[in-house]
C-alpha positions in Angstrom: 72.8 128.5 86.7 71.7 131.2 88.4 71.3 135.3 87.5 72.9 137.3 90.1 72.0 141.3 90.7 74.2 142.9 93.3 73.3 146.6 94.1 76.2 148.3 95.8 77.2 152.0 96.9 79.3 153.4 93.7 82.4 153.8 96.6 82.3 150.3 97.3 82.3 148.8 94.1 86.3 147.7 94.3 85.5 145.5 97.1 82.5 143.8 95.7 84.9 143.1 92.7 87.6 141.7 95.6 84.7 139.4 96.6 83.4 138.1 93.0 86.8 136.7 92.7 87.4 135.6 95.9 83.9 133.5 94.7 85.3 132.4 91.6 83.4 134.6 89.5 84.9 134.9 86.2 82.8 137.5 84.3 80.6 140.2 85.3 78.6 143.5 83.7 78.1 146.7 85.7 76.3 149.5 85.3 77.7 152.6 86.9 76.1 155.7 88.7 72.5 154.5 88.8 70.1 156.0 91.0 67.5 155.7 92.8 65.8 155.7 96.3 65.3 152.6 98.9 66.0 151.5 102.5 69.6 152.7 102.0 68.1 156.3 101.5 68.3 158.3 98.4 71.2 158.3 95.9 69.7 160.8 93.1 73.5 161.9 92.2 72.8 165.7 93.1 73.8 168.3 94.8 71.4 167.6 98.0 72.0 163.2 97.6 75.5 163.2 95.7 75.7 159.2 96.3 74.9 157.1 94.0 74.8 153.0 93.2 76.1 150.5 90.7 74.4 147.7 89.6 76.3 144.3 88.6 75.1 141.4 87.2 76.7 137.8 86.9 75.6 134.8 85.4 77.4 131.7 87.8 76.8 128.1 88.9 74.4 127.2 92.2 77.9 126.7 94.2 79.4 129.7 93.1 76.4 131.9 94.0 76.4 130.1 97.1 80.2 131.0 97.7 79.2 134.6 97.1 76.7 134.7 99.5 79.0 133.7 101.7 81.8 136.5 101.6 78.8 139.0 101.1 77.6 138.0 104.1 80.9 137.7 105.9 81.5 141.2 104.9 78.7 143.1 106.0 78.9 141.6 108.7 82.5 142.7 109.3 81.9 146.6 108.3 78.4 147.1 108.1 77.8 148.1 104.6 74.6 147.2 103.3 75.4 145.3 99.9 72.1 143.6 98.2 71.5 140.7 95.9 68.7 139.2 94.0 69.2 135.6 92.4 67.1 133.9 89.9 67.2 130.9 88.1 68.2 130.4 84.7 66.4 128.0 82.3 68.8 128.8 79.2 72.0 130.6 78.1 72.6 131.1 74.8 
């Protein structure tokens, strides 16, 4: 199994979901409006950086993350939108 982290603009968070199911991923947590600052510049939510991020994490098999790496890729390819995600493995689910 594998732990997914996928860090996307907060206005682009409908397509991510779009591509989580075109993956076949069945479940999912987010965590809207986080901030922060990075290579995408900042998103601190404020008046002077209004953007912000959300976070969403998914717990899926080695073929499914590999499906979603896929259509992530397909898509920022297609549009240009920077979308990021870390995988690690996971040793146990309870």
């Amino acid at each position: 199994m594998k732990l997914l982290m996928m860090i996307v603009d907060e206005s682009k968070k409908e397509e991510l979901e779009v591509l989580l199911a075109r993956a076949g991923v069945e479940g999912y947590t987010e965590l809207p409006s986080v901030v922060g600052v990075g290579t995408s510049g900042r998103r601190l939510g404020s008046g002077a950086f209004p953007k912000t991020s959300a976070i969403v994490f998914s717990i899926v098999s080695p073929e499914a993350a590999a499906e979603l790496v896929r259509h992530l890729r397909e898509y920022c390819a297609e549009c240009g939108e920077k979308l990021r995600m870390v995988a690690w493995d996971v040793e146990e689910l309870l």
